[in-house]
C-alpha positions as CSV (number, residue, x, y, z in Angstrom):
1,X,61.4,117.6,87.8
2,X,63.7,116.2,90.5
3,X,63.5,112.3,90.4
4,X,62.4,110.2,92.9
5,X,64.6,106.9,94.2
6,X,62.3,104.9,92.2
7,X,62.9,107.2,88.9
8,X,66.6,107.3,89.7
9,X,66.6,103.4,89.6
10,X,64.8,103.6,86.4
11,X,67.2,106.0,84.9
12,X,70.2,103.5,85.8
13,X,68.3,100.5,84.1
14,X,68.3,102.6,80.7
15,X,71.7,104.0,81.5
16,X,72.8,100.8,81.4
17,X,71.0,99.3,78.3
18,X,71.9,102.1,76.4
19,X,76.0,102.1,77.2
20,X,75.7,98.6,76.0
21,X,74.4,100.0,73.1
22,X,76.3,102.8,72.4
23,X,79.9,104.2,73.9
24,X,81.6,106.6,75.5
25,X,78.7,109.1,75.5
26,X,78.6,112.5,77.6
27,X,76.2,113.6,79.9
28,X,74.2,115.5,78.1
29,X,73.5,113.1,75.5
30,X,72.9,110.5,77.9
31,X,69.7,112.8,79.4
32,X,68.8,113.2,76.0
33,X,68.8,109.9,75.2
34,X,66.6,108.9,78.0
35,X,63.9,111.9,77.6
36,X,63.7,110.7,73.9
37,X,64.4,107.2,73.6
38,X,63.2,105.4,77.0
39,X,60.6,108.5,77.4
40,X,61.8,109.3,80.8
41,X,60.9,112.5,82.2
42,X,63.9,113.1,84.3
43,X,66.3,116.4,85.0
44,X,69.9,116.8,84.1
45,X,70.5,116.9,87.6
46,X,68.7,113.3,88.5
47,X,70.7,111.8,85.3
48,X,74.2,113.7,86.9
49,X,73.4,112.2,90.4
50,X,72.4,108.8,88.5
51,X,75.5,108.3,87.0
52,X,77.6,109.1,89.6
53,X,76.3,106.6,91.5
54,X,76.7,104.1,88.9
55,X,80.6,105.1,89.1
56,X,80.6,104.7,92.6
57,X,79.7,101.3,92.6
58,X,81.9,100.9,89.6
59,X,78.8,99.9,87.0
60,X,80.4,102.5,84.6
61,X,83.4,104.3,84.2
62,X,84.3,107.9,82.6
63,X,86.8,108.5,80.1
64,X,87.9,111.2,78.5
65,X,85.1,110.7,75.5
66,X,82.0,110.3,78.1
67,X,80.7,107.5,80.2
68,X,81.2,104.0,79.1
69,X,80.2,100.5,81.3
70,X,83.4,99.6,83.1
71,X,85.4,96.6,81.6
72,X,85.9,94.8,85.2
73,X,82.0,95.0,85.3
74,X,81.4,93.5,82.0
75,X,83.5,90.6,82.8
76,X,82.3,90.0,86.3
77,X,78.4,90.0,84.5
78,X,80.2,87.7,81.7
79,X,81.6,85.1,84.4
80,X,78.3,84.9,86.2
81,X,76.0,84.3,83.3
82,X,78.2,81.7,82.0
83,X,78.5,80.2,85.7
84,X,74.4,80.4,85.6
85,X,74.5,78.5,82.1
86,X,77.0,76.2,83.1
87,X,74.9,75.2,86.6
88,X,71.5,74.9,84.1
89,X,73.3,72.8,81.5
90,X,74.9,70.4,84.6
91,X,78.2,71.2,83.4
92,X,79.5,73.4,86.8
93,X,82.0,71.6,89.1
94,X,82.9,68.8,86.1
95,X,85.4,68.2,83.0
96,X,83.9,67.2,79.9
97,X,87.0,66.9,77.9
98,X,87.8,66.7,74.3
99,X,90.8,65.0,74.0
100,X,90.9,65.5,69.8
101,X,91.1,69.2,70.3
102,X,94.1,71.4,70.1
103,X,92.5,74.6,71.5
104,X,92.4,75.2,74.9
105,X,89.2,74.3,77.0
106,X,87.9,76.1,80.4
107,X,85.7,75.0,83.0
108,X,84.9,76.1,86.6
109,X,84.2,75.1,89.3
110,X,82.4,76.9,92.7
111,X,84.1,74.5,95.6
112,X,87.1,73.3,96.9
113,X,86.3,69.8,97.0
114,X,84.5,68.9,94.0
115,X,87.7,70.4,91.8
116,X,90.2,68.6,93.7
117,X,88.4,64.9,93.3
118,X,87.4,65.7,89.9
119,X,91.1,66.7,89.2
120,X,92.9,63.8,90.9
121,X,89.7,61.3,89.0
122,X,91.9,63.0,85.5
123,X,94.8,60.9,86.7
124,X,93.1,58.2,88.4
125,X,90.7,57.2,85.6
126,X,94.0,57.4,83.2
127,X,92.1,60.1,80.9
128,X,95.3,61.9,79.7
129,X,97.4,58.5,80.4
130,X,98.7,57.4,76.7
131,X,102.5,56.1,77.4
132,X,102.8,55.5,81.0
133,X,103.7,59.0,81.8
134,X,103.7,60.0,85.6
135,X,101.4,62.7,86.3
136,X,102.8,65.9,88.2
137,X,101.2,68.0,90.5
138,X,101.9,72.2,91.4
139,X,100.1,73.1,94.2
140,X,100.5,76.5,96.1
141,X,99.0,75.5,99.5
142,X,98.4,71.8,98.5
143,X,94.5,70.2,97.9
144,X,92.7,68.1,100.7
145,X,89.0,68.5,100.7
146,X,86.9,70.7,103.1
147,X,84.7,67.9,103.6
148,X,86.7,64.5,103.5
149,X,85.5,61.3,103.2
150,X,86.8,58.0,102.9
151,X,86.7,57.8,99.3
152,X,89.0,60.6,98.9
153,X,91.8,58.4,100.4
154,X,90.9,55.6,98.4
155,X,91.0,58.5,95.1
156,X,94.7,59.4,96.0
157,X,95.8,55.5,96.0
158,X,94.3,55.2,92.7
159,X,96.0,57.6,91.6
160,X,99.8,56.2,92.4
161,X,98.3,53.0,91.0
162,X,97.5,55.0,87.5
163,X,100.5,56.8,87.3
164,X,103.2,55.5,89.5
165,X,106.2,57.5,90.2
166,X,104.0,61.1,90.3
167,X,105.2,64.1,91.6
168,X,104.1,66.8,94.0
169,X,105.3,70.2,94.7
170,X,103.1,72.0,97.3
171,X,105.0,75.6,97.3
172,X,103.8,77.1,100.5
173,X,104.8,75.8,104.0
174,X,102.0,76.6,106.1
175,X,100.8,73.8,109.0
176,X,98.2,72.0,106.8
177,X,99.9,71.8,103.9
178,X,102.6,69.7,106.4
179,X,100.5,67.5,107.3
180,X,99.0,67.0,103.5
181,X,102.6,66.3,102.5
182,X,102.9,63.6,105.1
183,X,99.3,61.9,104.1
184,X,101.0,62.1,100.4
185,X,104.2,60.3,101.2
186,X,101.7,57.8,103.2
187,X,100.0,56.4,99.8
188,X,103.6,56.2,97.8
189,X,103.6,60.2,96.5
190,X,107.2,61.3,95.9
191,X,107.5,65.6,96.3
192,X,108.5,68.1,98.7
193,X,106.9,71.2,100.6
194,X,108.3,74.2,100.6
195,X,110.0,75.3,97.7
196,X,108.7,78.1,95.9
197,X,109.0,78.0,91.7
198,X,107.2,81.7,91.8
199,X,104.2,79.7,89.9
200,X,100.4,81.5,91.7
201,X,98.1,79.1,89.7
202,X,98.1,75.0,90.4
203,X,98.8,72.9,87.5
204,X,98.2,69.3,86.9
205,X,101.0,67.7,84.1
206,X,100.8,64.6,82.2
207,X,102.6,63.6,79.1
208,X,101.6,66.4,76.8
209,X,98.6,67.7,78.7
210,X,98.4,70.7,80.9
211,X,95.7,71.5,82.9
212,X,96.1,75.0,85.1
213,X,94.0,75.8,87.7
214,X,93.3,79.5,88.7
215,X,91.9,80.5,91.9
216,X,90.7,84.1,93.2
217,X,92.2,86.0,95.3
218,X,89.2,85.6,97.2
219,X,89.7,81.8,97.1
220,X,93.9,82.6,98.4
221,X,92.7,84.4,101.5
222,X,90.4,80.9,102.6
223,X,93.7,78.9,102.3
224,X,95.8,81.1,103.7
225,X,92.8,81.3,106.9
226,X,92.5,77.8,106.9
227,X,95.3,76.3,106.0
228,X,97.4,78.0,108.8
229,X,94.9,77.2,111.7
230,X,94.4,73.8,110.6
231,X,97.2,70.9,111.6
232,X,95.3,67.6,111.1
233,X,92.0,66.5,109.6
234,X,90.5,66.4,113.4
235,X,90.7,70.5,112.3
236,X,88.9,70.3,109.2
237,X,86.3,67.9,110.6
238,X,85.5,70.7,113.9
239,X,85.3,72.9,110.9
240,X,83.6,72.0,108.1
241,X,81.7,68.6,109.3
242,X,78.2,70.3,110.2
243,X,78.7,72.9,107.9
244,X,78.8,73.9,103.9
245,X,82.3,74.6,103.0
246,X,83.0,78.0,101.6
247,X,82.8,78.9,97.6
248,X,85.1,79.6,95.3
249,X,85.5,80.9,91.9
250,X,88.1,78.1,90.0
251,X,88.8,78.5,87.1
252,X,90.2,75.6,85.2
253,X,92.1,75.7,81.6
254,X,93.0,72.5,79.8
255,X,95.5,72.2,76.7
256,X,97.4,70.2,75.0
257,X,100.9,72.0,74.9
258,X,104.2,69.9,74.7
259,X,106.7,73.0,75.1
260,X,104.5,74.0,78.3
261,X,104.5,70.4,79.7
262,X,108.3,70.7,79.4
263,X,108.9,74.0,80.6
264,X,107.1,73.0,84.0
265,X,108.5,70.1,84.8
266,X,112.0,70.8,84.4
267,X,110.7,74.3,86.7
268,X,109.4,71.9,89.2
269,X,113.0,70.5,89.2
270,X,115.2,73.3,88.8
C-alpha cells in the first residue's frame, strides 16, 4: 500500500528508534525491519520517500554501508536534553564549581547577561583568588549586558577591588565595544581594544584557573548586529528595555591548567 502522511510520520518514528539501535543499514532492511519488528504495513516506496526526507532535513545521513542517524543530529539532540536537565535541576545559566577537581567542568548558559554577571561574580567573589593574582579577561567583542542595571556597575568595581591590576583585551573594534572600553577604564580596568591574538572563544584567567567561554555562531552574528549599531547604553536601553533579550547557546569550560594560564597571558601580551 502507498502510505499516508500520517503512516509516513510513523515510519520516521521507527526509522529513527531503530538507527539508534542498529547502524548503517540499507534500504531494504530498513522496510523489512519495520514490516516485522514495528508491524508496519508500509511499501518500499513509502520507506524510500521516508527516508529521504529524513536526509533532507539532515535526521540521518547515508554512507556507503546504508543509512545511519547523522552525527551533527545526535549532538544537537545530546545538547538539548542536557540543556532541558540542566533547566529541571536549576543548574542553567550558573557555575557550581569544584575547585578540588583536576578534570575539566562545563556549563551553559542560554543569555547574554546572566553569563557575563555570573562570570565577572568568579572574580568578584574571589572564587579562583588564592595568591592575589589579577584576573585577565579575552573578549572578542567585549561583555555588557543586554539588559543593564545598576548593579552591574557596582559588579565591575568589585571586581578591581578583588583583583586589582586586571587585564582586558576586547579583540574586535566595533562602536560598542569603544564605548565598553571607555566604561572599563572608568572603574580602574587596565586593557586595550583592538588587537586581535586570533583567539574566537572568550577566556577568563586567574592564577592557575582557566575558564573559556564558547559562543555559537549564531550567538557571533547578535554581536556583530548589535554591537555595531549600538554606541552608548541610551542604544541598548531603546533596544532591549521593554523587551526579552535574545538567546544564546554558551558554552562554558572550566579547568585548572597552569601551562594554559601561561600560554594566554603572555598571548595577550605578545
Amino acid at each position: 500500500m502507498i502510505a499516508t502522511p500520517n503512516h509516513r510520520k510513523t515510519a520516521k518514528t521507527a526509522i529513527i528508534d531503530h538507527l539508534a539501535k542498529e547502524f548503517p543499514l540499507t534500504t531494504k532492511k530498513i522496510h523489512h525491519t519495520l514490516q516485522r519488528e514495528y508491524g508496519i504495513d508500509v511499501s518500499y516506496q513509502a520507506v524510500h520517500k521516508a527516508l529521504q526526507e529524513l536526509q533532507k532535513e539532515k535526521i540521518i545521513s547515508k554512507v556507503k554501508e546504508g543509512w545511519q542517524l547523522d552525527h551533527e543530529w545526535l549532538q544537537s539532540q545530546e545538547k538539548f536534553i542536557q540543556g532541558t536537565k540542566e533547566k529541571y535541576s536549576g543548574k542553567m545559566n550558573r557555575y557550581e564549581i569544584d575547585l578540588k577537581s583536576d578534570k575539566p567542568q562545563v556549563f551553559h548558559f542560554d543569555n547574554h547577561s546572566d553569563m557575563a554577571v555570573e562570570t565577572a561574580k568568579l572574580v568578584a567573589n574571589q572564587v579562583f583568588y588564592q595568591n592575589g593574582e589579577p584576573a585577565y579577561f579575552i573578549l572578542e567583542y567585549g561583555w555588557w549586558t543586554f539588559k543593564f542595571k545598576f548593579e552591574h556597575l557596582l559588579l565591575l568595581y568589585s571586581i578591581m577591588r578583588s583583583a586589582p591590576k586586571s587585564v582586558h583585551l576586547i579583540q574586535k573594534i566595533t562602536p560598542f565595544g569603544r564605548w565598553m572600553q571607555k566604561q572599563y577604564e572608568r572603574v580602574g580596568g587596565i586593557g586595550s581594544i583592538g588587537k586581535d591574538i586570533h583567539l574566537r572563544d572568550d577566556f577568563l584567567i586567574q592564577g592557575e584557573w582557566v575558564v573559556q567561554i564558547h559562543f555559537s555562531d549564531q550567538d557571533k552574528k547578535t554581536f556583530e548586529k548589535y554591537w555595531n549599531k549600538w554606541k552608548n547604553l541610551e542604544d541598548c536601553y531603546s533596544e532591549f528595555g521593554l523587551k526579552e533579550e535574545p538567546k544564546m547557546n554558551i558554552q562554558i569550560t572550566v579547568s585548572r591548567n597552569k601551562e594554559l594560564s601561561k600560554l594566554l597571558i603572555e598571548k595577550m601580551g605578545d
